[in-house]
N, CA, C and O atoms as CSV, one atom per row, in Angstrom:
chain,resi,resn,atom,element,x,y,z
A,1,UNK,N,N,0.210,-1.474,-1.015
A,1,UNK,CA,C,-0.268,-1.121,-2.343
A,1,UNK,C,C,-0.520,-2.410,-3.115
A,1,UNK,O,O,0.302,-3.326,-3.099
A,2,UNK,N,N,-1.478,-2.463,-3.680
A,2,UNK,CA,C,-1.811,-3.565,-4.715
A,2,UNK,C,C,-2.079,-3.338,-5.947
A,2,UNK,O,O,-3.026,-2.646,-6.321
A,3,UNK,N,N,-1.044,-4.056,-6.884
A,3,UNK,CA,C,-1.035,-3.683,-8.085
A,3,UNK,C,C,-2.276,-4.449,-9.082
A,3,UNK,O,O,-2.639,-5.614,-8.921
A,4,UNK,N,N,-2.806,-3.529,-10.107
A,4,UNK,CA,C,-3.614,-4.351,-10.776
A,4,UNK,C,C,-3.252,-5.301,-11.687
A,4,UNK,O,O,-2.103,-5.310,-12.130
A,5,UNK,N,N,-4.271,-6.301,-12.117
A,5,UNK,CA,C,-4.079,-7.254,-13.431
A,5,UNK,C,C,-3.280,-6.992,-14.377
A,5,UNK,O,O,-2.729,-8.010,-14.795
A,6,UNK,N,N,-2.902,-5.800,-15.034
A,6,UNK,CA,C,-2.558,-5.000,-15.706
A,6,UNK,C,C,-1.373,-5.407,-15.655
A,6,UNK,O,O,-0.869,-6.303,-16.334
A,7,UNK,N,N,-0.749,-4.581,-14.622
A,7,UNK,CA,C,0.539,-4.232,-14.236
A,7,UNK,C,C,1.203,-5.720,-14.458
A,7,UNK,O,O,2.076,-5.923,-15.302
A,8,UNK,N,N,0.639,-6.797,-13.530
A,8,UNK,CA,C,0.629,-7.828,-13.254
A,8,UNK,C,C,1.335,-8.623,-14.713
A,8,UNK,O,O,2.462,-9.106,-14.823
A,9,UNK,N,N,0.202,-8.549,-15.763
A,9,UNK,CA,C,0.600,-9.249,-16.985
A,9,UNK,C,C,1.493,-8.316,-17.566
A,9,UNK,O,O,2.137,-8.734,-18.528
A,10,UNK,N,N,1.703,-7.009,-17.159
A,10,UNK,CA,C,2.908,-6.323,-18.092
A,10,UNK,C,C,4.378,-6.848,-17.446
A,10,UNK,O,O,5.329,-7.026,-18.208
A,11,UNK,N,N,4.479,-7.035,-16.300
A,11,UNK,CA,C,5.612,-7.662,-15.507
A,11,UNK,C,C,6.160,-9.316,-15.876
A,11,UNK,O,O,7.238,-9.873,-16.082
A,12,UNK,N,N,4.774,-9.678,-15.820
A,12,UNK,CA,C,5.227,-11.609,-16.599
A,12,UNK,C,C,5.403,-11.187,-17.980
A,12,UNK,O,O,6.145,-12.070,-18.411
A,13,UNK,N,N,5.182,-10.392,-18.932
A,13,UNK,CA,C,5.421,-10.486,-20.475
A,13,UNK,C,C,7.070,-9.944,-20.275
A,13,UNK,O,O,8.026,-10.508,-20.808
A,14,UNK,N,N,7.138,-9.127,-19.682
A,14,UNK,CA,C,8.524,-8.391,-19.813
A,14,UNK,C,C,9.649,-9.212,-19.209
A,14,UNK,O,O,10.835,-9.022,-19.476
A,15,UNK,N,N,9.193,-10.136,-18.375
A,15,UNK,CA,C,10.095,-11.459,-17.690
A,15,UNK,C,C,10.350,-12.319,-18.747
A,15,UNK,O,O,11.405,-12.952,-18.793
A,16,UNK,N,N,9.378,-12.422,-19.715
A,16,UNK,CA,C,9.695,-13.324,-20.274
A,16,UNK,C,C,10.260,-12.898,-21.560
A,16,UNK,O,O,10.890,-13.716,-22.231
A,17,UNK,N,N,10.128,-11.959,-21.876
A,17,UNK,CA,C,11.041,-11.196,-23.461
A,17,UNK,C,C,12.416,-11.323,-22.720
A,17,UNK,O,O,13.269,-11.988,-23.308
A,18,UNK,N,N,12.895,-10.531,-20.969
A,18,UNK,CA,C,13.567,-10.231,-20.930
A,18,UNK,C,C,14.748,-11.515,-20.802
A,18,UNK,O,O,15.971,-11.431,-20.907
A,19,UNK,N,N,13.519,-13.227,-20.426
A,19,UNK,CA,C,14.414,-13.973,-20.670
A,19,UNK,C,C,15.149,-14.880,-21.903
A,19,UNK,O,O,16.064,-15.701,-21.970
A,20,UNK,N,N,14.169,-14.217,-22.865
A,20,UNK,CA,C,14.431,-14.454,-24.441
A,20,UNK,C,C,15.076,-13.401,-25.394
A,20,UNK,O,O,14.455,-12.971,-26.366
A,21,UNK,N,N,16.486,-12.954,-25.049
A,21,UNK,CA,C,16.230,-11.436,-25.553
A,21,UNK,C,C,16.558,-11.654,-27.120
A,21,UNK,O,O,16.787,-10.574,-27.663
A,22,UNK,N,N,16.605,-12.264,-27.599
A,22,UNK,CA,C,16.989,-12.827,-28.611
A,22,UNK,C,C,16.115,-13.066,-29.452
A,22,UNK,O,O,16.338,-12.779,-30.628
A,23,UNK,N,N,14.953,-13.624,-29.084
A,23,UNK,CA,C,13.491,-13.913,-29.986
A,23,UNK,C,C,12.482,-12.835,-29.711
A,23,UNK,O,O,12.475,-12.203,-28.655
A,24,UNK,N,N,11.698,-12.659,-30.614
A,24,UNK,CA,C,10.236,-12.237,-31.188
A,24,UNK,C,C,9.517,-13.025,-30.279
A,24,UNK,O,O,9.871,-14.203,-30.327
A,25,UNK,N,N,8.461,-12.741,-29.312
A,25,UNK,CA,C,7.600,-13.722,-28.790
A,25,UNK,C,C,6.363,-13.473,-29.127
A,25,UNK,O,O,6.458,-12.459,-29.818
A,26,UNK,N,N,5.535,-13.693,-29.084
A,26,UNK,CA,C,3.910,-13.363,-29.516
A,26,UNK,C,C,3.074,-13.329,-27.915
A,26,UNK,O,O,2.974,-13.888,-26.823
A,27,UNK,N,N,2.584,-12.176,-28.794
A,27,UNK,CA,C,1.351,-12.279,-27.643
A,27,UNK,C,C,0.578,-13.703,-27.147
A,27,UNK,O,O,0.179,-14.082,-26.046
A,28,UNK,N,N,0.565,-14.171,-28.197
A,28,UNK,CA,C,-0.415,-15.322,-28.310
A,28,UNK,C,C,0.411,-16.450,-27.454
A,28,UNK,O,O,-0.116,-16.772,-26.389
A,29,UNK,N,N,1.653,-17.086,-27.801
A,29,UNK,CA,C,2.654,-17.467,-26.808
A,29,UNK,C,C,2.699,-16.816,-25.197
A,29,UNK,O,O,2.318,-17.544,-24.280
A,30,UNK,N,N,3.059,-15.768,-24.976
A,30,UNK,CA,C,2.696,-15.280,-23.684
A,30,UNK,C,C,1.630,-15.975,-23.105
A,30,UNK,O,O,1.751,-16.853,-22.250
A,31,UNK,N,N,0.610,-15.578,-23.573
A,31,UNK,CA,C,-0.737,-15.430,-23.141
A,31,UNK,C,C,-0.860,-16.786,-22.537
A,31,UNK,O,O,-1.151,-17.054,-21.371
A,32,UNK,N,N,-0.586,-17.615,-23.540
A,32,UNK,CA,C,-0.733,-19.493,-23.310
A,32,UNK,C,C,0.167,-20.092,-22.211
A,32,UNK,O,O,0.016,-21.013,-21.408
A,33,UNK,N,N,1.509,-18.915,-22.573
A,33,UNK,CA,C,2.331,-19.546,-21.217
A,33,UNK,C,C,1.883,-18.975,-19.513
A,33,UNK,O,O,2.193,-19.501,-18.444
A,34,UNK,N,N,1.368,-18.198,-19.670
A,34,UNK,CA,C,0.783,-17.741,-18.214
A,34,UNK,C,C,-1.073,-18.183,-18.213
A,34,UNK,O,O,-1.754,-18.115,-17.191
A,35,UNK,N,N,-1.432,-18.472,-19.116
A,35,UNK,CA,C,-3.025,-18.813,-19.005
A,35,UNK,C,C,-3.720,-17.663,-18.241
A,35,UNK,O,O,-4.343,-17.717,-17.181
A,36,UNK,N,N,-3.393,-16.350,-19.241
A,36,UNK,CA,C,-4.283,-15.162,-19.347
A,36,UNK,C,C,-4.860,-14.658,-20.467
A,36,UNK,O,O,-4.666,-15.226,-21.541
A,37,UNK,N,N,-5.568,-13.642,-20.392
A,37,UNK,CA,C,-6.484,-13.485,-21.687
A,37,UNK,C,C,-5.573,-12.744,-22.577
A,37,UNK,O,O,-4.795,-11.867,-22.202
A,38,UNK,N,N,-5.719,-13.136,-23.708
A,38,UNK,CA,C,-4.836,-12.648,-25.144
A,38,UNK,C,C,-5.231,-11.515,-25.457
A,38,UNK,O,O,-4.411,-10.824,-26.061
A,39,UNK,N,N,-6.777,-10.837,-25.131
A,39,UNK,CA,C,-7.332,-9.747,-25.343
A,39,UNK,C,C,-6.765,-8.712,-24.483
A,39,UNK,O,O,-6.161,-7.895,-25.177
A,40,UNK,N,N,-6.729,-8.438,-23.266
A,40,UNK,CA,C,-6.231,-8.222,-22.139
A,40,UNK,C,C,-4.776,-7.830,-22.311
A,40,UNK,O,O,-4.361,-6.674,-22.231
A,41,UNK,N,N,-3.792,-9.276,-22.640
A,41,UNK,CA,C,-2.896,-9.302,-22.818
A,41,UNK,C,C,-2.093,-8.074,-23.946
A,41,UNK,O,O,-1.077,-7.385,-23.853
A,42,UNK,N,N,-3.166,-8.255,-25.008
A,42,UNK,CA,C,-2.651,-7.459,-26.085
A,42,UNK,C,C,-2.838,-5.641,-25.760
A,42,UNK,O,O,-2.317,-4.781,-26.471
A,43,UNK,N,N,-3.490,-5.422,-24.828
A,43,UNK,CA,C,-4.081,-4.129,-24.502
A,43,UNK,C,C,-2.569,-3.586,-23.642
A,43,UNK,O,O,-2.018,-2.487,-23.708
A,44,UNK,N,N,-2.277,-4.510,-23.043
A,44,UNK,CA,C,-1.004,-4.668,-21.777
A,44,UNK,C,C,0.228,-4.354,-22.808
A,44,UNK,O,O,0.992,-3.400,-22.658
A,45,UNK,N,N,0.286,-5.056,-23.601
A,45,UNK,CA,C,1.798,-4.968,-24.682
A,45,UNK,C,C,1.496,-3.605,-25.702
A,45,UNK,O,O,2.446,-2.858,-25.938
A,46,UNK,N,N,0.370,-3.358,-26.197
A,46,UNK,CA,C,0.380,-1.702,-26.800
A,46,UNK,C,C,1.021,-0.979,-25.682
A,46,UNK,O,O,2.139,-0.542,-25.959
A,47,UNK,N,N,0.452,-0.669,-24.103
A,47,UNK,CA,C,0.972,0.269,-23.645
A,47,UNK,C,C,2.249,0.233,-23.445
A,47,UNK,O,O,2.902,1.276,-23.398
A,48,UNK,N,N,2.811,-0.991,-23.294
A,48,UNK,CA,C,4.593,-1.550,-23.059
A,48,UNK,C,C,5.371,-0.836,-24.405
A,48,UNK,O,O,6.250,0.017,-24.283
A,49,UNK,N,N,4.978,-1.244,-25.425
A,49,UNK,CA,C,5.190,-0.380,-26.690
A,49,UNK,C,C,5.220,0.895,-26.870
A,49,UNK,O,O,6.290,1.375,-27.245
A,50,UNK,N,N,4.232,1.655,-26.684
A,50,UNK,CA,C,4.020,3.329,-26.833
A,50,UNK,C,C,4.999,3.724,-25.972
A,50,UNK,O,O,5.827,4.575,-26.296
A,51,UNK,N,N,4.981,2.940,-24.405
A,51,UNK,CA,C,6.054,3.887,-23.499
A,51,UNK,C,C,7.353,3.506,-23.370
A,51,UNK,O,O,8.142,3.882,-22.503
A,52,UNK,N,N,7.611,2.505,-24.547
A,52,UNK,CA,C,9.213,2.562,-24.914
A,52,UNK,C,C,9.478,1.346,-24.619
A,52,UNK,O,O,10.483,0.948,-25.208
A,53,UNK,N,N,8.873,0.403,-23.784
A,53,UNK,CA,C,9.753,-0.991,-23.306
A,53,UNK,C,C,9.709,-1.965,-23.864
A,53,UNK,O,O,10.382,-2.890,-23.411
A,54,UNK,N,N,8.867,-2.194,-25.136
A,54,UNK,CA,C,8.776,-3.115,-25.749
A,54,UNK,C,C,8.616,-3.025,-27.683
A,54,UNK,O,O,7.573,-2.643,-28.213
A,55,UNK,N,N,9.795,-3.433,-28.441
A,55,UNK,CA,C,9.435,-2.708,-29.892
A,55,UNK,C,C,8.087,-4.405,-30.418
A,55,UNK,O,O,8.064,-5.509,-29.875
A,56,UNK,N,N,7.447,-4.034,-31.273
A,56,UNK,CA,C,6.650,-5.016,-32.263
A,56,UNK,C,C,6.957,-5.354,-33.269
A,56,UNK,O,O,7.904,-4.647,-33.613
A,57,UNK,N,N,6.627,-6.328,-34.298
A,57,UNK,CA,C,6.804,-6.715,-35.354
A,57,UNK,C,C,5.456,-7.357,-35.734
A,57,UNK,O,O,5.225,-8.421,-35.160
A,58,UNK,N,N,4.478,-6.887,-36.638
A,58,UNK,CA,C,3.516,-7.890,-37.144
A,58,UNK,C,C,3.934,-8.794,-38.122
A,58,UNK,O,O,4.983,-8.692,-38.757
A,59,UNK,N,N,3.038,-9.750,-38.246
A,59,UNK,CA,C,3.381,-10.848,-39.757
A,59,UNK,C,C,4.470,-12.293,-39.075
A,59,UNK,O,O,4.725,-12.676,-37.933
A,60,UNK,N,N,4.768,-12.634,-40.087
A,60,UNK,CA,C,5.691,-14.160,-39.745
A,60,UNK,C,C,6.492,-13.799,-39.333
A,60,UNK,O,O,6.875,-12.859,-40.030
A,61,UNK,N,N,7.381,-14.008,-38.163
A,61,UNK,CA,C,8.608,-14.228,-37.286
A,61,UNK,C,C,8.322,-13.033,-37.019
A,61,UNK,O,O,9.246,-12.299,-37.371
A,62,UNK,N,N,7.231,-12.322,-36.427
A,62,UNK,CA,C,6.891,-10.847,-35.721
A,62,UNK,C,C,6.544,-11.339,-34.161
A,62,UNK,O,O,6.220,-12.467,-33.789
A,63,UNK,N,N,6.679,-10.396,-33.551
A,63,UNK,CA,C,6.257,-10.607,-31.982
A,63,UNK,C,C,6.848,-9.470,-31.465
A,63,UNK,O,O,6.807,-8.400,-32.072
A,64,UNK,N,N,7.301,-9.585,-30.578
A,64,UNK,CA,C,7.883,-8.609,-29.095
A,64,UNK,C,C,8.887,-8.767,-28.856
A,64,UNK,O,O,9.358,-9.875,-29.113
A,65,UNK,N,N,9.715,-7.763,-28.256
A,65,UNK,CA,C,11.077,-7.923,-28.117
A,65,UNK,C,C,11.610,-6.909,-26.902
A,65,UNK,O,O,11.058,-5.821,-27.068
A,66,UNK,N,N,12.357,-6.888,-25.913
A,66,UNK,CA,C,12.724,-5.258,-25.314
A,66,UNK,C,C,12.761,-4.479,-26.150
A,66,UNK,O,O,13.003,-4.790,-27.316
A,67,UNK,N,N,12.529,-3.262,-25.752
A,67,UNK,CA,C,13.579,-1.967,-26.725
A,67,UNK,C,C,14.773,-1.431,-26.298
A,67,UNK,O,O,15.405,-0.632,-26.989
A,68,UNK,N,N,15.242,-1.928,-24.879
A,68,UNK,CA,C,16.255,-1.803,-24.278
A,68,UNK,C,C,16.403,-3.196,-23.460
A,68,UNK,O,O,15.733,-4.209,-23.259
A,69,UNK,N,N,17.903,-2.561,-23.039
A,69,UNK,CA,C,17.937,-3.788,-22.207
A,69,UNK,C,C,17.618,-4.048,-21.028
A,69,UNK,O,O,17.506,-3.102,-20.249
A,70,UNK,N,N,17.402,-5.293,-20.602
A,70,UNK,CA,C,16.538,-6.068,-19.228
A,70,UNK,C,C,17.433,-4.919,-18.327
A,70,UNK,O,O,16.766,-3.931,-18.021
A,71,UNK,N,N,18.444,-4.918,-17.997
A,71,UNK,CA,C,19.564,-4.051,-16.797
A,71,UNK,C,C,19.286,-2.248,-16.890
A,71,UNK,O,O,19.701,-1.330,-16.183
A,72,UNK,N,N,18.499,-2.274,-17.958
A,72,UNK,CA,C,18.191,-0.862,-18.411
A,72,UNK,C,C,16.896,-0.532,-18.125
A,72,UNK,O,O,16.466,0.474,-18.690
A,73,UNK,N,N,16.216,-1.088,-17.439
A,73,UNK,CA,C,14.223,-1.469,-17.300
A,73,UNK,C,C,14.455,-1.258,-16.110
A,73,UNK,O,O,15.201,-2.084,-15.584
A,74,UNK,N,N,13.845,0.080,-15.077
A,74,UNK,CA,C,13.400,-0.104,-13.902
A,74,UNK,C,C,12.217,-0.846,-13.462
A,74,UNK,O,O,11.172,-0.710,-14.097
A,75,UNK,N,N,12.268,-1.568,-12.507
A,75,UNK,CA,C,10.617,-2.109,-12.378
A,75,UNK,C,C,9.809,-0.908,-11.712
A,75,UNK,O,O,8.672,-1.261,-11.400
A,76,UNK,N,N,10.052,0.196,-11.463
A,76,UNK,CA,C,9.654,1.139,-11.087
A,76,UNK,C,C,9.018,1.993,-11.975
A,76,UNK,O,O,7.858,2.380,-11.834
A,77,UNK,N,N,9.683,2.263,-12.800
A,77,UNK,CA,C,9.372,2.511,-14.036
A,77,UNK,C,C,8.115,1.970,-14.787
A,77,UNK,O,O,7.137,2.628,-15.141
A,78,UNK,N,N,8.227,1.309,-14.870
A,78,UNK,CA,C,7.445,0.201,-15.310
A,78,UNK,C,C,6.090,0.050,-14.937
A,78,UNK,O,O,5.212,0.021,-15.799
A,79,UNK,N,N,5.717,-0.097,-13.140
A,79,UNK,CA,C,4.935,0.072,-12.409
A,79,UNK,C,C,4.376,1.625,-12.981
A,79,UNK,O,O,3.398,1.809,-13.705
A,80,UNK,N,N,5.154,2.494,-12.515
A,80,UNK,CA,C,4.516,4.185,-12.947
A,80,UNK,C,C,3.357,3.712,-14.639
A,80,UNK,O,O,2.139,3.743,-14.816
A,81,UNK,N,N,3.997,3.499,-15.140
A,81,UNK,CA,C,3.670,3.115,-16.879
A,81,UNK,C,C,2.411,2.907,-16.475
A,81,UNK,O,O,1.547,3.783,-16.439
A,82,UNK,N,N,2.233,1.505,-16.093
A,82,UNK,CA,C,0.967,0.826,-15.941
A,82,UNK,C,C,0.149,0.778,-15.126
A,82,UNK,O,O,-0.833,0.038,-15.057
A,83,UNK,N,N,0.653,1.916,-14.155
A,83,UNK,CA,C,-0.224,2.216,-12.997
A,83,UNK,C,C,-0.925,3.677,-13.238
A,83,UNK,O,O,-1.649,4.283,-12.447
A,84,UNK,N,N,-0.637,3.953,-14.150
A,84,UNK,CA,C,-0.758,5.447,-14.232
A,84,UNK,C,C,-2.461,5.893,-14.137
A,84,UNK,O,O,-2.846,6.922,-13.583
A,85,UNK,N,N,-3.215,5.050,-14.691
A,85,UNK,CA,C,-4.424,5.140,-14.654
A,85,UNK,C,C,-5.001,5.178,-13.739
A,85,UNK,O,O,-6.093,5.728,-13.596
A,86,UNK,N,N,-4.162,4.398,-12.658
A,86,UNK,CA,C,-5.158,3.944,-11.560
A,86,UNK,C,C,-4.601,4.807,-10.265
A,86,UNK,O,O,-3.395,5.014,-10.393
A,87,UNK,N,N,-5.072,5.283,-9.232
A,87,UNK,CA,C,-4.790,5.922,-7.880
A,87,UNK,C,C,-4.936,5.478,-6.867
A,87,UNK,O,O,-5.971,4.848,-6.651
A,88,UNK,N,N,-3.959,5.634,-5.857
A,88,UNK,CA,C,-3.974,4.688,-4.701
A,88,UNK,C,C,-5.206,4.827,-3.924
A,88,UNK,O,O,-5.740,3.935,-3.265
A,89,UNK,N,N,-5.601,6.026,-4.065
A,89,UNK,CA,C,-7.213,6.289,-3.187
A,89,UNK,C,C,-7.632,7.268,-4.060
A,89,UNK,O,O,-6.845,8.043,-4.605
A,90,UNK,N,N,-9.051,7.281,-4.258
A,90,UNK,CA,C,-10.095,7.790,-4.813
A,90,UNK,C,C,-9.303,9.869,-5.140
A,90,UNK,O,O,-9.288,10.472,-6.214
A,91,UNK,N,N,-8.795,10.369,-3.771
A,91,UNK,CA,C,-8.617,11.923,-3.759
A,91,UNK,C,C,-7.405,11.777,-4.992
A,91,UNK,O,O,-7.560,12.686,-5.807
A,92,UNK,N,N,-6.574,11.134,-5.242
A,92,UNK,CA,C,-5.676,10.845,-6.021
A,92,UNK,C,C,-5.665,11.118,-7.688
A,92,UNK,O,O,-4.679,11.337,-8.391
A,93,UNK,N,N,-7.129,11.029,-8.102
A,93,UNK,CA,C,-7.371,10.359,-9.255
A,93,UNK,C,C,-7.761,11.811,-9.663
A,93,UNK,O,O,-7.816,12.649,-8.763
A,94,UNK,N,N,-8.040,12.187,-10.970
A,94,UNK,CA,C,-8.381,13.228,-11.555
A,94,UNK,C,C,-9.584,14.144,-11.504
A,94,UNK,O,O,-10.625,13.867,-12.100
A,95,UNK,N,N,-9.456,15.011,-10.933
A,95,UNK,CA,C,-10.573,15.726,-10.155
A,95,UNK,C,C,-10.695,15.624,-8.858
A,95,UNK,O,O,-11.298,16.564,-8.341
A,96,UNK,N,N,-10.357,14.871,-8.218
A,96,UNK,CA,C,-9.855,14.510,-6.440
A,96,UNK,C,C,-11.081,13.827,-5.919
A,96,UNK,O,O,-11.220,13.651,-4.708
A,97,UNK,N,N,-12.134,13.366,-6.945
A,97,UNK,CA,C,-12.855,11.984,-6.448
A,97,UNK,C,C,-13.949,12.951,-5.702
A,97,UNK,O,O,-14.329,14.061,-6.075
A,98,UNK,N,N,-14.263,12.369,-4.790
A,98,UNK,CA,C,-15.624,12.604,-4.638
A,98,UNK,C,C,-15.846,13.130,-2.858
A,98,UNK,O,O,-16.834,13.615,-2.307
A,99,UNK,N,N,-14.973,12.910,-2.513
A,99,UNK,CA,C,-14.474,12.499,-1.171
A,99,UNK,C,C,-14.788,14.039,-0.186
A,99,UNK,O,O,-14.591,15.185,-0.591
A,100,UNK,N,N,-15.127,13.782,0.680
A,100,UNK,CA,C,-16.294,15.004,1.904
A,100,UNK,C,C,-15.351,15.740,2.519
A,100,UNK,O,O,-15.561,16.890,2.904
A,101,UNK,N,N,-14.001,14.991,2.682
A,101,UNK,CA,C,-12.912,15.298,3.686
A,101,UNK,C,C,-11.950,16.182,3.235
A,101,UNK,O,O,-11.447,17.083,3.905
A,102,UNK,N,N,-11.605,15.796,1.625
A,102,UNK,CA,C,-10.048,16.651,0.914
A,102,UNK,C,C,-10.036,17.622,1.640
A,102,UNK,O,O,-9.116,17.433,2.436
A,103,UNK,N,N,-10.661,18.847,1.906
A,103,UNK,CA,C,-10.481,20.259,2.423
A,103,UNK,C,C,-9.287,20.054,3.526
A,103,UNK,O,O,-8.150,20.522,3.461
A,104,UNK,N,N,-9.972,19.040,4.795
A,104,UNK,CA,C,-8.737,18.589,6.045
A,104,UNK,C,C,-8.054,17.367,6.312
A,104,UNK,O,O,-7.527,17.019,7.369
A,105,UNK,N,N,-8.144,16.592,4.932
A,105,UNK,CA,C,-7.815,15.666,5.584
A,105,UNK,C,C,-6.123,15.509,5.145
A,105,UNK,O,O,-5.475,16.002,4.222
A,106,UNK,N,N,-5.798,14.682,6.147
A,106,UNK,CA,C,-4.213,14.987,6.729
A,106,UNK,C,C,-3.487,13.491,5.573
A,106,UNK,O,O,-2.442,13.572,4.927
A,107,UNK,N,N,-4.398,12.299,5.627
A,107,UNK,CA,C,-3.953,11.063,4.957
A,107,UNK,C,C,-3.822,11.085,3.473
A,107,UNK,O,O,-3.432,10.174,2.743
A,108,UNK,N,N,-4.187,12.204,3.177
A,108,UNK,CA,C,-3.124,12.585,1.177
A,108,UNK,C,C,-2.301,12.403,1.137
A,108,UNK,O,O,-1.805,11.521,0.436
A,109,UNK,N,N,-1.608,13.294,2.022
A,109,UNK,CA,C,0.199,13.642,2.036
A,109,UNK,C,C,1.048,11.766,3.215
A,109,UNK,O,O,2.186,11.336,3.403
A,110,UNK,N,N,0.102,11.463,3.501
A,110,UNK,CA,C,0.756,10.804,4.411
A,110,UNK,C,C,1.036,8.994,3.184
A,110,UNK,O,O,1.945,8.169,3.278
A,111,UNK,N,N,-0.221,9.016,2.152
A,111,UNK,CA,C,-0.215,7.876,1.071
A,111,UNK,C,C,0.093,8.912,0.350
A,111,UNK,O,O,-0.591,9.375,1.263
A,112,UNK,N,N,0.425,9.795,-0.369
A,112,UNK,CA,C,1.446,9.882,-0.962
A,112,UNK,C,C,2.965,9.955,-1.319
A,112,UNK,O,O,3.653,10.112,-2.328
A,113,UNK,N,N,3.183,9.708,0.376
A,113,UNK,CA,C,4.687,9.736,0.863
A,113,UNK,C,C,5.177,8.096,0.933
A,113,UNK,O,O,6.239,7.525,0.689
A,114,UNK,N,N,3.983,7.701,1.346
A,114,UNK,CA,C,3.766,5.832,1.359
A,114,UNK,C,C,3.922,5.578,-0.472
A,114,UNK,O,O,4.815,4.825,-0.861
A,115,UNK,N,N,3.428,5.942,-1.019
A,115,UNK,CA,C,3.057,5.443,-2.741
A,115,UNK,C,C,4.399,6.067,-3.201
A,115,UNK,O,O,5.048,5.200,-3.787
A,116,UNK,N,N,5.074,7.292,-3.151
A,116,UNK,CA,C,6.339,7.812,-3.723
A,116,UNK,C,C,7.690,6.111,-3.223
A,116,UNK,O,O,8.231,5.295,-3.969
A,117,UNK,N,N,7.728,6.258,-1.833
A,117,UNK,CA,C,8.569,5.273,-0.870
A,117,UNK,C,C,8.799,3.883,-1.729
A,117,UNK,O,O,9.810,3.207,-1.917
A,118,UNK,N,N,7.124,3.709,-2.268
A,118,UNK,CA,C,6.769,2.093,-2.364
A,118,UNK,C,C,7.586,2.138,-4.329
A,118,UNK,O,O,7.991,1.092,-4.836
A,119,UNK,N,N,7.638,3.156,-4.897
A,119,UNK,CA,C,8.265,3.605,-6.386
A,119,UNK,C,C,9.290,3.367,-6.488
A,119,UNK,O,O,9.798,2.512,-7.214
A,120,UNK,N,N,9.839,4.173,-5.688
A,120,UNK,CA,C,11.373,4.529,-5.760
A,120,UNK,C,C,12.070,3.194,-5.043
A,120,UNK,O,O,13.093,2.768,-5.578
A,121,UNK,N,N,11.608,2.573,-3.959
A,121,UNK,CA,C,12.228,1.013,-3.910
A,121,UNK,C,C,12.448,0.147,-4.908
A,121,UNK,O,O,13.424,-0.577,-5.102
A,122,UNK,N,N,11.031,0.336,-5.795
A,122,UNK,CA,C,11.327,-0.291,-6.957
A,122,UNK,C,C,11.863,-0.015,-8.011
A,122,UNK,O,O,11.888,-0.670,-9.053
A,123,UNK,N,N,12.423,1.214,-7.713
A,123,UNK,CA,C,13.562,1.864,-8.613
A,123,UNK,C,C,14.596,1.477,-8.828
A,123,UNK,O,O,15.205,1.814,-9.843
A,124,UNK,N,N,15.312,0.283,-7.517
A,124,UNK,CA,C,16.666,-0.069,-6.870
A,124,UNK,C,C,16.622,-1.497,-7.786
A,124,UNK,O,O,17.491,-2.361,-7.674
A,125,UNK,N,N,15.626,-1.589,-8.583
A,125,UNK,CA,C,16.090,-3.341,-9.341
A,125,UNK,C,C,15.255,-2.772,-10.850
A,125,UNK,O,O,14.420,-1.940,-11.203
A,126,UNK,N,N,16.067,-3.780,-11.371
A,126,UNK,CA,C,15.624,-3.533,-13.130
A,126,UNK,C,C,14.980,-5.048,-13.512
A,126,UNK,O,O,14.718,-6.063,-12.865
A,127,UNK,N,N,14.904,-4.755,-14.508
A,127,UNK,CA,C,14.574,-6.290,-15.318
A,127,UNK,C,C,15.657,-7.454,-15.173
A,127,UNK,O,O,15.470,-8.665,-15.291
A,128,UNK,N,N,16.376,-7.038,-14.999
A,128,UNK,CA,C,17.681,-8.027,-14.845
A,128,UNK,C,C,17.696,-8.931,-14.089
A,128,UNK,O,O,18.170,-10.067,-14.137
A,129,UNK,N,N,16.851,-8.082,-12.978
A,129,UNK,CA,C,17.319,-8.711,-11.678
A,129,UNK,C,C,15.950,-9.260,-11.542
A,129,UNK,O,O,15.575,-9.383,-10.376
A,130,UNK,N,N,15.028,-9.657,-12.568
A,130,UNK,CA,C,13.721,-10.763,-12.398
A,130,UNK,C,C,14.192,-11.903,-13.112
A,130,UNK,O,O,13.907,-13.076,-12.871
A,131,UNK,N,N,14.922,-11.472,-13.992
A,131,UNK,CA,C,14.634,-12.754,-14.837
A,131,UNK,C,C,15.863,-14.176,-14.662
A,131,UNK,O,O,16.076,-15.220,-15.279
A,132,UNK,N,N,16.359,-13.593,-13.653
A,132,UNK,CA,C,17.300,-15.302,-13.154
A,132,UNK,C,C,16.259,-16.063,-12.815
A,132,UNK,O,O,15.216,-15.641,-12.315
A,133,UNK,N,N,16.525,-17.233,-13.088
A,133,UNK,CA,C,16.069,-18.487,-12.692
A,133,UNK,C,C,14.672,-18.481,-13.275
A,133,UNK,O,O,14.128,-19.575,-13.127
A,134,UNK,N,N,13.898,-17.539,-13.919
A,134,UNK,CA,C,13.015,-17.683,-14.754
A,134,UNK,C,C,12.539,-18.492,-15.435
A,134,UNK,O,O,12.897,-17.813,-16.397
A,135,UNK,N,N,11.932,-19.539,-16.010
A,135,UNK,CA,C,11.741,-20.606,-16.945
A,135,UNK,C,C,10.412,-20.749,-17.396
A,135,UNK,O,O,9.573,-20.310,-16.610
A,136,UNK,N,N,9.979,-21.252,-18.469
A,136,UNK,CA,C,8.557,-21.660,-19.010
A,136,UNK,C,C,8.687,-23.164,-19.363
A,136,UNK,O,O,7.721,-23.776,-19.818
């Protein structure tokens, strides 16, 4: 499974709140410390927000923060969040795609047993357990 850009920058922002738990960070900080797009970036931290993992603050000494704690964050979790849009194969996705075969084909159930497997592993570690040895 390959995760998108997305996911990607929601995992380095949350590494790095989770190794500051103490400060407000800014998008804009993030963004500079990984040399990704701030636009992008900011699209990534609304959804972190709405689905609970990250509270905001606008204005002076505003930024980002957990809303829980790093030991309390599945990366599984997390993944689901920001993956949600996207489907491991085309039959997956809303309306079941376009695909000639759905009626017989046997490899639904077989990647969806693969994509459940590949979740729930990442169920077995939290935020906690990214952010040792972490540094910027």
């Amino acid at each position: 499974m390959r995760l998108t850009t997305f996911t990607d920058y929601g995992l380095r922002a949350l590494m790095m709140l989770a190794n500051e738990p103490d400060r407000a960070i800014s998008t804009a900080e993030i963004s500079d410390s990984f040399n990704i797009s701030r636009h992008h970036l900011a699209k990534v931290m609304a959804t972190l927000s709405a689905d609970g993992f990250i509270k905001t603050q606008r204005g002076s000494g505003g930024g980002a923060r957990l809303a829980r704690l790093a030991k309390d964050i599945k990366i599984g979790e997390v993944v689901r969040s920001l993956e949600q849009e996207q489907s491991l194969v085309e039959c997956f996705g809303h309306g079941g795609g376009a695909c000639a075969i759905t009626a017989t084909c046997r490899l639904k159930s077989m990647f969806a047993s693969a994509e459940n497997a590949f979740l729930n592993d990442l169920d077995q570690y939290t935020l906690a357990d990214c952010k040792a040895g972490f540094s910027f």
